[in-house]
N, CA, C and O atoms as a GROMACS GRO file, in nm:
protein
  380
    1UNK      N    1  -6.070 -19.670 -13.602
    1UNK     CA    2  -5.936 -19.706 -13.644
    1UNK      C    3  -5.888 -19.830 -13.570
    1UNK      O    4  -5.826 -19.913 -13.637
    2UNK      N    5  -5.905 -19.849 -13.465
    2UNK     CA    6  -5.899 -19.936 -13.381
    2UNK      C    7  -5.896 -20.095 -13.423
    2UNK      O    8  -5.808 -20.181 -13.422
    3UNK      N    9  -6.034 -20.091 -13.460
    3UNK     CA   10  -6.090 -20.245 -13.512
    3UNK      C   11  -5.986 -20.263 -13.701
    3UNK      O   12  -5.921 -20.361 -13.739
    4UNK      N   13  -6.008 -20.139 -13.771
    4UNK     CA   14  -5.926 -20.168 -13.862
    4UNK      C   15  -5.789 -20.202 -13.826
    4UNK      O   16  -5.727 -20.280 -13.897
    5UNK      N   17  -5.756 -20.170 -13.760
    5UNK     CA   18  -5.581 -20.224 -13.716
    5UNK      C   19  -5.567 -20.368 -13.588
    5UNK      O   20  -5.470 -20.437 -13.553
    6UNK      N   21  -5.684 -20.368 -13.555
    6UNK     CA   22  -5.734 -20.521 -13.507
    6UNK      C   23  -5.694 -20.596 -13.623
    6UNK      O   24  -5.607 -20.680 -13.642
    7UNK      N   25  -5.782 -20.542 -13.695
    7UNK     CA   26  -5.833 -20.668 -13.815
    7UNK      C   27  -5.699 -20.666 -13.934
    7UNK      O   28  -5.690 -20.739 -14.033
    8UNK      N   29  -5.615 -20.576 -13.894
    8UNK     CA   30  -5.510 -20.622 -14.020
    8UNK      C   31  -5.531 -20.569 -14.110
    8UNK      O   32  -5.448 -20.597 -14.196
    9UNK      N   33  -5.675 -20.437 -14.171
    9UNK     CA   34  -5.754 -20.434 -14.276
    9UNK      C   35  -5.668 -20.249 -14.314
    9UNK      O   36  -5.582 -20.199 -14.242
   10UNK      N   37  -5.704 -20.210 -14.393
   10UNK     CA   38  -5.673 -20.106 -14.460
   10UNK      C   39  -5.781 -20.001 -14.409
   10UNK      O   40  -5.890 -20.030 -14.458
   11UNK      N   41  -5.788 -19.885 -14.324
   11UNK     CA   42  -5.898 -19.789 -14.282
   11UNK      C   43  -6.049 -19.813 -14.357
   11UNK      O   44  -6.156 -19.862 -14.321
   12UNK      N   45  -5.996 -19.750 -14.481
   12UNK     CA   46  -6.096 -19.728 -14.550
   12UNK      C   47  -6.162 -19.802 -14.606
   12UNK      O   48  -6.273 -19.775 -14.652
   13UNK      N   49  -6.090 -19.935 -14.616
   13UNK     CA   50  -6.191 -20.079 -14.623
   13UNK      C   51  -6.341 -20.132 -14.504
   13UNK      O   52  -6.434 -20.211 -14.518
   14UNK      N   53  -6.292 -20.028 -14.375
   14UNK     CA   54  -6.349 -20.054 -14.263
   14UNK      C   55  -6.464 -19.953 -14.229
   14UNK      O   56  -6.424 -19.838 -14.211
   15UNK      N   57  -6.574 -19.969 -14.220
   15UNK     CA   58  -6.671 -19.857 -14.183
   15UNK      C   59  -6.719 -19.831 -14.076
   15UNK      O   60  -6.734 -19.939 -14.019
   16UNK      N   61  -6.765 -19.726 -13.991
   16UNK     CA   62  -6.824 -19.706 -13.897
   16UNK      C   63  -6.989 -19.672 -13.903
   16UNK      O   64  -7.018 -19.616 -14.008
   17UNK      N   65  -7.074 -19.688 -13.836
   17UNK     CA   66  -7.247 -19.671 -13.805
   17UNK      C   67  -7.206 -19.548 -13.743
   17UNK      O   68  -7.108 -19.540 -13.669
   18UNK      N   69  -7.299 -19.429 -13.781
   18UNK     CA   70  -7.310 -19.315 -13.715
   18UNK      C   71  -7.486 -19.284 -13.726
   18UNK      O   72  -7.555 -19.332 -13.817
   19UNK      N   73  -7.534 -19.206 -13.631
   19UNK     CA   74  -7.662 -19.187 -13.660
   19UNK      C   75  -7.676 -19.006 -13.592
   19UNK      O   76  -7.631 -18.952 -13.491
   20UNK      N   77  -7.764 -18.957 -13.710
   20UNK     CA   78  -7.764 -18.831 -13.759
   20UNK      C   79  -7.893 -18.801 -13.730
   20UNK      O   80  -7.961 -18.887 -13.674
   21UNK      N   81  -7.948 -18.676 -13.762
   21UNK     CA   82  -8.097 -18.625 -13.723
   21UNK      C   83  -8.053 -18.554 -13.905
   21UNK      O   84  -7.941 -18.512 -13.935
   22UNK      N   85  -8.126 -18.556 -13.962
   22UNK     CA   86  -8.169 -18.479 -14.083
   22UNK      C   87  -8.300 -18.378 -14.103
   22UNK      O   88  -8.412 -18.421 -14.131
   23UNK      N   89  -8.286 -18.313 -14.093
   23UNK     CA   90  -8.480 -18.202 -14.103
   23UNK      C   91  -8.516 -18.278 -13.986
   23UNK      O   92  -8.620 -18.344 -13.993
   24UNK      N   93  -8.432 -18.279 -13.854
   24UNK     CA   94  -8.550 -18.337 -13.776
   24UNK      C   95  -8.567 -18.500 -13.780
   24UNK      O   96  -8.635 -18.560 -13.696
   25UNK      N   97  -8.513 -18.550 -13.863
   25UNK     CA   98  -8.537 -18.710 -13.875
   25UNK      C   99  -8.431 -18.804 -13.885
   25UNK      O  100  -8.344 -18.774 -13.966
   26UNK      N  101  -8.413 -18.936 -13.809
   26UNK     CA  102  -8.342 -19.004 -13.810
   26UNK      C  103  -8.281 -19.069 -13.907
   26UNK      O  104  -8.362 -19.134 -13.973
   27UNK      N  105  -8.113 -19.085 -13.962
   27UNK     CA  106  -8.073 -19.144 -14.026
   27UNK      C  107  -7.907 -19.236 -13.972
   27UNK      O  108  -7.816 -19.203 -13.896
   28UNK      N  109  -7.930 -19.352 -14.051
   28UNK     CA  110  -7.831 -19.396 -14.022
   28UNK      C  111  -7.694 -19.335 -14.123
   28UNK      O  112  -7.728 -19.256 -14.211
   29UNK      N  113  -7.564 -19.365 -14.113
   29UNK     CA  114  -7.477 -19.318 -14.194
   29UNK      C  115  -7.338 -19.354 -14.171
   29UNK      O  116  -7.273 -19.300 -14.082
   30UNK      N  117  -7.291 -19.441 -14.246
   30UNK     CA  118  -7.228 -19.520 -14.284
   30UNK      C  119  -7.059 -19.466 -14.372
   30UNK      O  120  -7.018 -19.432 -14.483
   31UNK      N  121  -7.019 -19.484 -14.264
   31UNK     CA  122  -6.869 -19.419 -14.324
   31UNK      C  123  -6.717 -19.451 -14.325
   31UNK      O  124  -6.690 -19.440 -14.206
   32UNK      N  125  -6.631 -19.475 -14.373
   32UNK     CA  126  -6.513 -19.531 -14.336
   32UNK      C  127  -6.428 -19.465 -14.226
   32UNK      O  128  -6.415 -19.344 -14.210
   33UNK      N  129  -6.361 -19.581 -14.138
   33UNK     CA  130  -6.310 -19.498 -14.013
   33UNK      C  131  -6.246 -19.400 -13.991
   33UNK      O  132  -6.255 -19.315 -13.903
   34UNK      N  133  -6.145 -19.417 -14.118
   34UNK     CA  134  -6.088 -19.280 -14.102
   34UNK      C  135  -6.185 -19.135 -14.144
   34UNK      O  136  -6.118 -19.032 -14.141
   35UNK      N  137  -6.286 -19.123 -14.169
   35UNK     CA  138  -6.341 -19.000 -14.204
   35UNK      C  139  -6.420 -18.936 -14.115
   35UNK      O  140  -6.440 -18.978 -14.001
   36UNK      N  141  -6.456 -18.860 -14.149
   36UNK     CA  142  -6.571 -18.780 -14.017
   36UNK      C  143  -6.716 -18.757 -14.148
   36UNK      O  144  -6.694 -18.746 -14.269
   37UNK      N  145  -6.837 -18.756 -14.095
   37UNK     CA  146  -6.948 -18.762 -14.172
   37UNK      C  147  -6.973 -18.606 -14.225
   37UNK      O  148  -6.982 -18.505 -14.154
   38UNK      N  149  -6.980 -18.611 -14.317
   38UNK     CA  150  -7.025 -18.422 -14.421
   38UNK      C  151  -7.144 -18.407 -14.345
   38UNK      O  152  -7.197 -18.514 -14.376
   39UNK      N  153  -7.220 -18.356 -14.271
   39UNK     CA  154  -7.337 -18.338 -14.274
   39UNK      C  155  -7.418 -18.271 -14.381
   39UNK      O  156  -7.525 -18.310 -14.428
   40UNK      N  157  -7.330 -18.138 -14.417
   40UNK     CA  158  -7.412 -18.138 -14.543
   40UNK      C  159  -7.414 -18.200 -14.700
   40UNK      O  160  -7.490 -18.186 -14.797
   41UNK      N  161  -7.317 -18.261 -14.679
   41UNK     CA  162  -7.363 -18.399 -14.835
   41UNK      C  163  -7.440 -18.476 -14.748
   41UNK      O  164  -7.502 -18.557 -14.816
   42UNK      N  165  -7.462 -18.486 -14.646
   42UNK     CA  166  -7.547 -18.586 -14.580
   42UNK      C  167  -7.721 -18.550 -14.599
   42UNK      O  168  -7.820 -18.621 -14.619
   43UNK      N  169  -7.701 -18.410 -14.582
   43UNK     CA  170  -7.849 -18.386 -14.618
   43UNK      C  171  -7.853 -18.368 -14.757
   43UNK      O  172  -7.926 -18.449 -14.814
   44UNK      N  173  -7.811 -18.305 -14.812
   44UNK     CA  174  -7.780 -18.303 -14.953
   44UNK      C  175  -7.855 -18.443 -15.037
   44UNK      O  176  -7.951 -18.445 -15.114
   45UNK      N  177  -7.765 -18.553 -14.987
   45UNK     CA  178  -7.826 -18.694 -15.023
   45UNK      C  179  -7.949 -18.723 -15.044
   45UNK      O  180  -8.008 -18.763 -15.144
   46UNK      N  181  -7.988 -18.693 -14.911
   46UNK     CA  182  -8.149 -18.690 -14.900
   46UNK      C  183  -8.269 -18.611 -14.944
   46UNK      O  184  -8.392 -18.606 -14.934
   47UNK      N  185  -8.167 -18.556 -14.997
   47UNK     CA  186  -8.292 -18.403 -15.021
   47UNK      C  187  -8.329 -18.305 -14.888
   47UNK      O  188  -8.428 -18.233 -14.874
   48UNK      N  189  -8.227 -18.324 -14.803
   48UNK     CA  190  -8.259 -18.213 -14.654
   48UNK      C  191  -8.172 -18.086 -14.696
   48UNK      O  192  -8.102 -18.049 -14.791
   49UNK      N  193  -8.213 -18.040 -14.577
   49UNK     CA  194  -8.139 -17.918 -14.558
   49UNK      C  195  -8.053 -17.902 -14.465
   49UNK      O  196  -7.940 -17.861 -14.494
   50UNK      N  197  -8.097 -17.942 -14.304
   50UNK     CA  198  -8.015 -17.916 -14.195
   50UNK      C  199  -7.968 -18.068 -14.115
   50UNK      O  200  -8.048 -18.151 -14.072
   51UNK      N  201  -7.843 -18.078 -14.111
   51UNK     CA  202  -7.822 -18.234 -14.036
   51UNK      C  203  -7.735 -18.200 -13.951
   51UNK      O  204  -7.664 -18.101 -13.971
   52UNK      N  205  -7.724 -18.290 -13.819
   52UNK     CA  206  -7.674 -18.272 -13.722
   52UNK      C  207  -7.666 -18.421 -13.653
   52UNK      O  208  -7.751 -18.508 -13.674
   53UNK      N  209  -7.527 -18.441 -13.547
   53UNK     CA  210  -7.498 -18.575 -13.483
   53UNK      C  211  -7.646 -18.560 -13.436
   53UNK      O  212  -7.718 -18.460 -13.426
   54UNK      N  213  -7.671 -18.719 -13.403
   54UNK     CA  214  -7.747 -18.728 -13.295
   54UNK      C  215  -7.669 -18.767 -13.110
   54UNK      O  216  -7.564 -18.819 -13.071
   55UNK      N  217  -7.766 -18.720 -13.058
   55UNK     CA  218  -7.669 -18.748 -12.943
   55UNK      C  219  -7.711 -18.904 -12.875
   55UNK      O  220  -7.811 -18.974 -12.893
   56UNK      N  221  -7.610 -18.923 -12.804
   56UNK     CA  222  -7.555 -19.055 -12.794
   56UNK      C  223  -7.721 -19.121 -12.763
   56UNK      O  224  -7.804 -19.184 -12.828
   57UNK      N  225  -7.707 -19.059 -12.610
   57UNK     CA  226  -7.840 -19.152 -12.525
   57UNK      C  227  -7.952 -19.198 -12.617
   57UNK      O  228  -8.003 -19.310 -12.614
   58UNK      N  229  -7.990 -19.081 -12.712
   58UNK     CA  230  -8.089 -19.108 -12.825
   58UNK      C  231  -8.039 -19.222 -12.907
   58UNK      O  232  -8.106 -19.319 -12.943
   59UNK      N  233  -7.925 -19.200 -12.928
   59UNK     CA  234  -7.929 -19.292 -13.063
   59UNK      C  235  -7.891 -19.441 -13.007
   59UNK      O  236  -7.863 -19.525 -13.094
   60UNK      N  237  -7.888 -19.478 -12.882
   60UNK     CA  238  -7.917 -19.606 -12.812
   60UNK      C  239  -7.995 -19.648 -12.805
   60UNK      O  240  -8.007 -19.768 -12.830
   61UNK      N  241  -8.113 -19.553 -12.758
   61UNK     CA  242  -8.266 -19.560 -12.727
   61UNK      C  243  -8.334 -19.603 -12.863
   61UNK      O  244  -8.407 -19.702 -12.872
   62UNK      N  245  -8.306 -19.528 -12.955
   62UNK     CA  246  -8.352 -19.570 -13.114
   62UNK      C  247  -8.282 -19.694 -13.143
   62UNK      O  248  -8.347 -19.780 -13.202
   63UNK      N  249  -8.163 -19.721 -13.113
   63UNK     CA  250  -8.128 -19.878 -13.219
   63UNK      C  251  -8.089 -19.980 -13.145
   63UNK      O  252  -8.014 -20.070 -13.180
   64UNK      N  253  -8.163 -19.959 -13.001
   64UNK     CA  254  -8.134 -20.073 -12.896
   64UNK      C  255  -7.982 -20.120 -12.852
   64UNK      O  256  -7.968 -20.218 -12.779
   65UNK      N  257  -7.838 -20.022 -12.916
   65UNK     CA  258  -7.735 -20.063 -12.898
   65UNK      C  259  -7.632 -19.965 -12.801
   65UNK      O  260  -7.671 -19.864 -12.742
   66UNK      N  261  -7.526 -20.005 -12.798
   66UNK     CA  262  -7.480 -19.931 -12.706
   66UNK      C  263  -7.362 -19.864 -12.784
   66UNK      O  264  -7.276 -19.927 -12.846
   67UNK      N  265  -7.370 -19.723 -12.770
   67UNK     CA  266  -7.224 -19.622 -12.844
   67UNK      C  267  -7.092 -19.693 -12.849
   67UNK      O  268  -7.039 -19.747 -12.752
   68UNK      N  269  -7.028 -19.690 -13.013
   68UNK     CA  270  -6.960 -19.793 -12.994
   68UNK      C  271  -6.959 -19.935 -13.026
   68UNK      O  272  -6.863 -20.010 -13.011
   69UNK      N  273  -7.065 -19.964 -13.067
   69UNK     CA  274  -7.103 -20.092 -13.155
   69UNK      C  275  -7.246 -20.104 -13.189
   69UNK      O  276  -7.319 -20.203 -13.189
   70UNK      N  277  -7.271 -19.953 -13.224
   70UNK     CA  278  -7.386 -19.975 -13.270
   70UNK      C  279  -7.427 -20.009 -13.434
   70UNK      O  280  -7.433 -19.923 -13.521
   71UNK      N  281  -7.453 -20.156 -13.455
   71UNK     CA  282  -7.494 -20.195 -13.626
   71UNK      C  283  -7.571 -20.158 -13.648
   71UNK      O  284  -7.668 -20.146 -13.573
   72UNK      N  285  -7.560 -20.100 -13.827
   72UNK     CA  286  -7.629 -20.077 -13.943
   72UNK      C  287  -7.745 -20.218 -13.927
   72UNK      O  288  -7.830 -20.190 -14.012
   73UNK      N  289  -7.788 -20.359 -13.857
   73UNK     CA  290  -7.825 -20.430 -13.872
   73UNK      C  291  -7.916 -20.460 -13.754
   73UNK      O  292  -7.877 -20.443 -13.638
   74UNK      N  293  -8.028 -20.500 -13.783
   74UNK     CA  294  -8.103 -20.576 -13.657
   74UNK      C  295  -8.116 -20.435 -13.546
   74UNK      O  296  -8.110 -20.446 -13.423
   75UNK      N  297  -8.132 -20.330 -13.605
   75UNK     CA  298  -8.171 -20.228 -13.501
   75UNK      C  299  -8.334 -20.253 -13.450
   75UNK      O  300  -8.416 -20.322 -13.511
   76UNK      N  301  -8.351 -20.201 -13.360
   76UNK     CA  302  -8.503 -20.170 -13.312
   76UNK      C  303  -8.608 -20.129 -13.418
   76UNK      O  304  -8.711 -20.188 -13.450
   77UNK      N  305  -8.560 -20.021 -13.462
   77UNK     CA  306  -8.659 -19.951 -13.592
   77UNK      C  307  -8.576 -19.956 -13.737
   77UNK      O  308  -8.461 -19.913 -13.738
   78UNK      N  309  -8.628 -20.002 -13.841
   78UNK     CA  310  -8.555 -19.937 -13.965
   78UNK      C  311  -8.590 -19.822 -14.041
   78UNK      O  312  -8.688 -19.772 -14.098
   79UNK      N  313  -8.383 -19.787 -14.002
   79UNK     CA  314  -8.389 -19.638 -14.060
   79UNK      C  315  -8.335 -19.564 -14.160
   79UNK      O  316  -8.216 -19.593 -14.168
   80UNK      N  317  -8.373 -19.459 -14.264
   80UNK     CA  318  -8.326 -19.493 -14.371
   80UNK      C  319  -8.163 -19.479 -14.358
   80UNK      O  320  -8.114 -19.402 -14.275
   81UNK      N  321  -8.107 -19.536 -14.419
   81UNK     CA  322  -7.957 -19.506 -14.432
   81UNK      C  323  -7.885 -19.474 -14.557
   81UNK      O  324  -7.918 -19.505 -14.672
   82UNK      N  325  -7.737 -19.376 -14.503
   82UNK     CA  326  -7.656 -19.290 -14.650
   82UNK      C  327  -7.543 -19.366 -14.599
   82UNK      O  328  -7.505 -19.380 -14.482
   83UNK      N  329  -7.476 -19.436 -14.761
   83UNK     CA  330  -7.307 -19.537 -14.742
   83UNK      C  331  -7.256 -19.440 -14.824
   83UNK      O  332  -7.307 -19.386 -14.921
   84UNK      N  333  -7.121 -19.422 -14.759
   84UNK     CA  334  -7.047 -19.350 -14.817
   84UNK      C  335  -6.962 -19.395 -14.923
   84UNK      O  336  -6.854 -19.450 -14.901
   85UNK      N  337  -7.011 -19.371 -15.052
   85UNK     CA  338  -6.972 -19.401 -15.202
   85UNK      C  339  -6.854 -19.438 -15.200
   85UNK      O  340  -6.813 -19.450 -15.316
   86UNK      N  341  -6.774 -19.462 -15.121
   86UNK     CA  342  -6.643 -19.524 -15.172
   86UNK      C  343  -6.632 -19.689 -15.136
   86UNK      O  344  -6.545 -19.774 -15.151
   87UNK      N  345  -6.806 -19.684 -15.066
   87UNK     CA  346  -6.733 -19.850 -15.052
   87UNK      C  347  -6.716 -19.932 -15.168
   87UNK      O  348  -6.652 -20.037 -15.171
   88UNK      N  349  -6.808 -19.852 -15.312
   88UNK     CA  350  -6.781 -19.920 -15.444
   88UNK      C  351  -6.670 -19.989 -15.462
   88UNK      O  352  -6.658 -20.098 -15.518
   89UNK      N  353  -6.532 -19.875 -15.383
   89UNK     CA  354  -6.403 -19.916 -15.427
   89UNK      C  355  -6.382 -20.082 -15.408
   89UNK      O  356  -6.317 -20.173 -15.459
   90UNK      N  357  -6.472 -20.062 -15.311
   90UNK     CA  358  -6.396 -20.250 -15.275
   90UNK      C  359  -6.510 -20.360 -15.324
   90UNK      O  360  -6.618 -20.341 -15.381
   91UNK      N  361  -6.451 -20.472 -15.286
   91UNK     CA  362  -6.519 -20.580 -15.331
   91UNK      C  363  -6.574 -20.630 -15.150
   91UNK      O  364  -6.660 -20.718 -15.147
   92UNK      N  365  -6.541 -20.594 -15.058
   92UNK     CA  366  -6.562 -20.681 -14.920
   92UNK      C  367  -6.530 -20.488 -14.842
   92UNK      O  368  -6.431 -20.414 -14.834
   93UNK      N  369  -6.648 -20.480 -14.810
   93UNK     CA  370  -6.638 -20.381 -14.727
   93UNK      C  371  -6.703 -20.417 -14.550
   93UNK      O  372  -6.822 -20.440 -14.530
   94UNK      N  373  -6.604 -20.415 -14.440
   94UNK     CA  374  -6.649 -20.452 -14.315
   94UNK      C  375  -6.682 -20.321 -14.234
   94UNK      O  376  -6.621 -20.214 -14.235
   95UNK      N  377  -6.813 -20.363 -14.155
   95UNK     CA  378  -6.924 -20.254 -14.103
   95UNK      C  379  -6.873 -20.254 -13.946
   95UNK      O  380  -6.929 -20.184 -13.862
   0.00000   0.00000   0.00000
């Protein structure tokens, strides 16, 4: 919420990087600030069953960034990633 009210921008125009464990496997997941991530439409998406946060230290270690500004972009490994369907709404959606 923060950076959206930095930026002058409308919440839900604004997205956050979250990274998830799905069946066991890493995903990125992509959501507007104001929301909190479904885990299960999250696995759902994918065809999983069980999803869960990942925890922090890991998910630094995996995308070379630090909690808190960690980008959907230029990570260490590429991983698959779920955007949360409303960024259709817009024409300029910021990550």
């Amino acid at each position: 919420m923060e950076a959206a009210e930095a930026l002058g921008l409308p919440p839900e125009q604004v997205f956050k990087t979250l990274l998830c464990l799905i069946d066991e496997k890493p995903y990125v997941a992509i959501v507007p600030v104001n929301c909190q991530l479904d885990l299960k439409r999250a696995a759902a998406a994918v065809g999983g069953r069980r999803a869960e946060m990942m925890q922090v230290d890991a998910a630094e270690r995996l995308t070379g960034y630090v909690a808190g500004g960690i980008s959907p972009f230029g990570q260490k490994k590429a991983l698959p990633t779920i955007v949360d369907e409303t960024c259709e709404l817009h024409e300029t959606m910021y990550v």
